[in-house]
N, C-alpha and C positions, 0 to 999 in steps of 0.2 A: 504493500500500500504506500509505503513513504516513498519509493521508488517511481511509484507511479507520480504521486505531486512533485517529488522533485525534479520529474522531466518534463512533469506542463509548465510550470514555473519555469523553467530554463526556455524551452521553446517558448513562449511566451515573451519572453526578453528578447530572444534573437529574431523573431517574425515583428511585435512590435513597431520597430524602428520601417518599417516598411508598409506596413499596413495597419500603423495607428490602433492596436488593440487594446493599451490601457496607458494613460497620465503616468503610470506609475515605474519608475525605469530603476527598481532597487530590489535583490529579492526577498529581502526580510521585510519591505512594503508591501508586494504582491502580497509573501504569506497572510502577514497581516489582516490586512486590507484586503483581501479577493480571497484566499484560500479559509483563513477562518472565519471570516464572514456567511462563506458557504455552509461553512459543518455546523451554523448553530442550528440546521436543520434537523442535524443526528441526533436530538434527544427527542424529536418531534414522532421522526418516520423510520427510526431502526422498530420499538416495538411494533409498527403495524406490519413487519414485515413484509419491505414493499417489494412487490415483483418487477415492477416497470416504471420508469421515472423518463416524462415527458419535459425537457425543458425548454422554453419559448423563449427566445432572442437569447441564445445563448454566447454570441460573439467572442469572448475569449476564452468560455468553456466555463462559467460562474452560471451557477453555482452546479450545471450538470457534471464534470467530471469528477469533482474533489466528492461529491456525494457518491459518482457510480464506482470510486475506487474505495470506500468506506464502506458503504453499504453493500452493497457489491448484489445488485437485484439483476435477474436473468436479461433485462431488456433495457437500456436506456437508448433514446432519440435524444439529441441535438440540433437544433434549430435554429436558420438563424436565414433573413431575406438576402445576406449580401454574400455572394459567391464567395469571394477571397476568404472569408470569414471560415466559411464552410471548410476553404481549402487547407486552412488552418487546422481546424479541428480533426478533420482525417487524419491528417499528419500526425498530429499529439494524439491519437487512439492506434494508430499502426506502430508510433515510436513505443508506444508505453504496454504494448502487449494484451490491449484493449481491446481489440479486432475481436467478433462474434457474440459480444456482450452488448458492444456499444458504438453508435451508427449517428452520420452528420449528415443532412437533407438542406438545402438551400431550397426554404418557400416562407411563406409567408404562414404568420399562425392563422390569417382567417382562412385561409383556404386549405387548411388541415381541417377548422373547426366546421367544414362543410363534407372532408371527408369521410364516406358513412366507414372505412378502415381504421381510422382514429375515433371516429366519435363516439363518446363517452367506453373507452375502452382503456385507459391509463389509470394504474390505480395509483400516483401521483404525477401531480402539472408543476413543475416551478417556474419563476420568473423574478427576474431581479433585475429592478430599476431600468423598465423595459416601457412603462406607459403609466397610466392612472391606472388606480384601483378599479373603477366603474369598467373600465375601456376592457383593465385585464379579465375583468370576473365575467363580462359578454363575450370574450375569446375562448378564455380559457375555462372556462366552469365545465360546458359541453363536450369537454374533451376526457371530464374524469366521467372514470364508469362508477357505478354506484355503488358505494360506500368506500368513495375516494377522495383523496384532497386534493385540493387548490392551495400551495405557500408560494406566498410574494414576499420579496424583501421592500419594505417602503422604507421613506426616508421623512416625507412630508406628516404634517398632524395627522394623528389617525384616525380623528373625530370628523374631519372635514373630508376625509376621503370615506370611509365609513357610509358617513350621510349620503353624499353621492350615490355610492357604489347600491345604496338599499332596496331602490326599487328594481337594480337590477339581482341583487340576489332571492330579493321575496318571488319575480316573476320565474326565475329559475328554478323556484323553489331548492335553496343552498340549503344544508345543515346549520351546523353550530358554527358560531365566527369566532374563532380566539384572537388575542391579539398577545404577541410576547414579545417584551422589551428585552435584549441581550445589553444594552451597552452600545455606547458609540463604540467600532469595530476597533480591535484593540485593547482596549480600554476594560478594566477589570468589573465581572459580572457588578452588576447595582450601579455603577457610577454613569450618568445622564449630566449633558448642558444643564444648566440651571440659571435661570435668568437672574440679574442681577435685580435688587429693588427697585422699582420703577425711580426717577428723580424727574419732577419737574427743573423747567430750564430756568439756568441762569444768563447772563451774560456771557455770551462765548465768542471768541477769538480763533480766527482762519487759523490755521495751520498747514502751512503749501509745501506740498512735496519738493523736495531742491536734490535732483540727481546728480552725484557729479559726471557722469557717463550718459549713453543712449542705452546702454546695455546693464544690466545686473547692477541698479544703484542700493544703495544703503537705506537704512531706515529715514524714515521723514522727520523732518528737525522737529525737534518737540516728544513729549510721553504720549503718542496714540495711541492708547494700549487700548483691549477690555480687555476685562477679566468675566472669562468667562474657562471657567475648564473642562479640559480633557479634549480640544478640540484643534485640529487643526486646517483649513479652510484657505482655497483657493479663490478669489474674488475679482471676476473679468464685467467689464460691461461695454457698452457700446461697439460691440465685434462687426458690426455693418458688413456682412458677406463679405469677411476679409479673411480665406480659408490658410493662404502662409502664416498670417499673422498667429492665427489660431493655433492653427500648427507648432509656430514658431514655440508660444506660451506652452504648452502642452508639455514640448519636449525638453523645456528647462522647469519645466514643475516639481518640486518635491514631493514624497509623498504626503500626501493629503488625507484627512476622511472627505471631503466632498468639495465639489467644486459648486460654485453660485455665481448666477451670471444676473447682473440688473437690467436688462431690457437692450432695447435697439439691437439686436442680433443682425437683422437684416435690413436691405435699404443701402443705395452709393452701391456699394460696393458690386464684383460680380458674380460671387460662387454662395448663393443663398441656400439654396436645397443642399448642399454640402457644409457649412459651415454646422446648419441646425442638426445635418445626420449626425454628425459628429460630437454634436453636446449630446444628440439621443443616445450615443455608443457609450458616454464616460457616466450618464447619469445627472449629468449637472438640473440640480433645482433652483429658479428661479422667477421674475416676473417678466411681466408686456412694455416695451415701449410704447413711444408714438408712432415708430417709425414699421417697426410689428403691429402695430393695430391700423394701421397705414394699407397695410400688404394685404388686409385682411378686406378690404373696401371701405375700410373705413373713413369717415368725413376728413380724417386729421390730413389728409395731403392737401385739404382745402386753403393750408397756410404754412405749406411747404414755399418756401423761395422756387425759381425754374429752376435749378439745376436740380434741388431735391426731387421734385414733383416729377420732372422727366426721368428721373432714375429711378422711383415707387412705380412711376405707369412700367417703365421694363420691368420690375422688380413681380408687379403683378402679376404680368404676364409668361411669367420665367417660372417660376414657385411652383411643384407638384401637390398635389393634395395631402402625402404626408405632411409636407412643412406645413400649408394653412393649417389642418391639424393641430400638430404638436402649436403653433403659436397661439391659435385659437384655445387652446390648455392653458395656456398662460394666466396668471392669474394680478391683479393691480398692485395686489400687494402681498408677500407674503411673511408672516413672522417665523422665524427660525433661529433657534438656538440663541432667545434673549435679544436678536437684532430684529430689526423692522425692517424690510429689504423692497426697496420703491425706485421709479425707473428718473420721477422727476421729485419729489419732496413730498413726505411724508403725508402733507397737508392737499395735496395735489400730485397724487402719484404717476399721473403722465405726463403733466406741462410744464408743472412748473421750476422754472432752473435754480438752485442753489449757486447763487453768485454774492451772498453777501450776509454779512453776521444779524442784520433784521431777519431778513429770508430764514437762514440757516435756526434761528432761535423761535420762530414761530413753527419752523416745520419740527422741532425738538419739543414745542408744546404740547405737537396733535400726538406722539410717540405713546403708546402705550409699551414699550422695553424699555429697556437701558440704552440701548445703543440703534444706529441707523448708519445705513448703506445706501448711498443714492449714487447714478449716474446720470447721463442728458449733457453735464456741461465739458465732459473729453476732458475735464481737468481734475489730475489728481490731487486731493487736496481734502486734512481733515478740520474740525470744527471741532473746540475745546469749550471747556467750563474753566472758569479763572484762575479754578487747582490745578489744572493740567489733566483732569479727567474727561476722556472720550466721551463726545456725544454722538456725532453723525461725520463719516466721512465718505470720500469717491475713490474707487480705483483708478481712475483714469479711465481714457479709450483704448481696448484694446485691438483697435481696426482703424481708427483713423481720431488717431492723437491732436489736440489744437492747443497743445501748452510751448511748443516750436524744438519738439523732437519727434523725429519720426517714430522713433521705435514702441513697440507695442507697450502701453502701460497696465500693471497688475498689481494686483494686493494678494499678499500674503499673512491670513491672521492666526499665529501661532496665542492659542489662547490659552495652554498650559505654561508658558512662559511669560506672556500677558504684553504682545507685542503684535505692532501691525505695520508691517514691512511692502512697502513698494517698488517694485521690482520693473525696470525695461529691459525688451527684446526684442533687440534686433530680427527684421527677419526680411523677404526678399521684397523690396518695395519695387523694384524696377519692374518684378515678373506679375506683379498685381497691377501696373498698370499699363501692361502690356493685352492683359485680360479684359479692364476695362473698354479700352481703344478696341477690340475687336468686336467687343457688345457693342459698341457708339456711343458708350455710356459721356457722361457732358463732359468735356476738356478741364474745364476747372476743377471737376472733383478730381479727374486722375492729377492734374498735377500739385494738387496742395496735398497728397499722402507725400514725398518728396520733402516738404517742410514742415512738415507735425501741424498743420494748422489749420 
């Protein structure tokens, strides 16, 4: 069995770097973070003694293989819509001595969930950080045979997916719903984020990022801490179908428990439907911009500038129904782990720009947490209380920066050490607007990625 993880793990590392299979490029992270995340399954589904374990968007084999080498049930399928992915997983089942137990199909889970050879024939479904609850429990429910389970790993509250997901469990008529807390991944059983005591606002004071590089700067002048523990968190916004840029972040990432993106995902830029597949691959939770609720038909291009507006009408028209999807999921605002996480300010979660210590102090009034993450103005930059305690800060853009560096802007919030680190990287600005230029996307936007501005 340890033979078997230790050679997904290793493959994993070496295909990565080519076909983007996890943020995570360390293997005591993988384990971590991917391998034992997997097995809080085994106290679930070793006693039901399960014979077959179906897992749905399995991409780097989470949580289907570390369970089919523990568990070791006559039958496991692997899943996943995107070929490479698939071609991946053969590979780590032929390398690991898995052949005849355990099998990888490149489709789509609704069109298993239609197949009368799958349906309801799995006496377990898994899925992790693959779509909503509601979305999953309408795919996957149908596909377990009766007196089978449904386990999804979430990440989001689980009262508010819950809710959702209810009317679709009662019309499928589901069993019993449990819900079990393990822990943030790593992180010793019981120990959970815990919000900090709400503080109403006082008078607070910018706090601006000052890099001395384009690349890998230091911490932002000043104490932006929170304290919040046991967590460690990725923080991108404004990514504008900027798929190197993404890239670029991704692969100087450390490891993380989760990545969070605050809005504008897409819009300018030209690889939309790829940028979004790609946060759908790592799991990242987040909210809607303007510029996402733009893509979506929405009014908000009605005060786009031209060169915006001409680039939302291509952006419209470009976008497959997955992405409208997943943006359409999107939610205005959403609280996690003691933050308040908004695409424009707290108090106006789409429009309104955080540009100044009034602005900044009334959107810290509306804050029901401790702290706040907002993007919209490309500038990284946090907002203090007069002690030097964190109220609300921005990661920057990390698609198309206007602080006057090009390189991609990110936040890093190590909150076991109580530190919040903003990080640039470099990545290929010439070959994104080379991309641009071929769509005919407007000339000004390709040539201010060039100047961070």
């Amino acid at each position: 069995m340890r033979d078997v993880l230790d050679g997904h793990v290793r493959l994993l590392l070496a295909w990565t770097t080519a076909i983007n299979l996890t943020a995570i490029r360390d293997p005591a992270g993988v384990a971590r973070l991917h391998v034992l995340d997997s097995l809080v399954a085994v106290s679930l589904l070793a006693p039901r003694g399960a014979t077959g374990i179906l897992d749905l968007g399995s991409g780097g084999g989470f949580p289907g293989l570390p369970l089919a080498a523990v568990l070791a049930p006559a039958r496991t399928l692997l899943v996943d819509s995107i070929a490479k992915k698939v071609v991946f997983l053969r590979t780590v089942v032929e390398a690991t001595g898995l052949e005849g137990r355990v099998a990888a199909e490149a489709v789509r889970a609704e069109a298993l969930a239609r197949d009368p050879r799958d349906r309801e024939r799995w006496p377990v479904v898994t899925a992790r950080a693959v779509t909503s609850l509601a979305e999953l429990v309408e795919i996957g429910l149908p596909l377990v045979a009766p007196g089978g389970v449904l386990v999804a790993w979430k990440r989001s509250p689980m009262e508010a997916e819950l809710a959702a997901a209810a009317p679709t469990l009662a019309a499928l008529r589901a069993g019993n719903v449990t819900v079990r807390h393990p822990g943030p991944r790593g992180a010793p059983a019981g120990r959970r984020p815990t919000p900090r005591p709400h503080r109403r606002a006082v008078p607070a004071r910018p706090c601006r990022a000052s890099p001395a590089s384009p690349v890998n700067s230091g911490p932002v002048a000043g104490p932006c801490c929170a304290t919040l523990p046991g967590m460690r968190v990725a923080v991108l916004s404004d990514i504008h179908a900027n798929l190197p840029a993404l890239d670029a972040v991704l692969a100087a990432m450390p490891s993380v428990d989760e990545v969070w993106q605050l809005g504008d995902v897409v819009g300018y830029g030209p690889e939309p439907d790829d940028v979004v597949a790609r946060l759908r691959e790592i799991g990242a939770l987040g909210v809607r911009g303007n510029h996402d609720a733009a893509a979506l038909g929405g009014p908000e291009i009605e005060s786009f500038n031209v060169d915006a507006r001409n680039a939302m009408l291509w952006t419209r028209a470009t976008i497959n129904d997955e992405t409208r999807a997943w943006l359409g999921a999107l939610p205005e605002r959403l609280v996690r782990a003691g933050f308040t996480l908004v695409h424009g300010s707290p108090r106006d979660p789409i429009w309104e720009y955080v540009t100044s210590t009034p602005v900044a102090r009334a959107g810290i009034a509306a804050m029901e947490t401790a702290g706040g993450l907002h993007g919209h103005t490309h500038i990284p930059i946090a907002y203090l209380e007069d002690d030097g305690r964190l109220e609300t800060m921005s990661p920057g853009s990390g698609g198309q920066p206007r602080d006057g560096i090009p390189a991609a802007s990110w936040l890093i919030l190590d909150t076991e050490a109580g530190s919040a680190t903003w990080q640039r990287t470099a990545y290929d600005v010439a070959g994104v607007q080379r991309e641009m230029s071929r769509f005919s996307l407007p000339e000004r936007l390709v040539a201010r990625l060039a100047y961070g501005l």
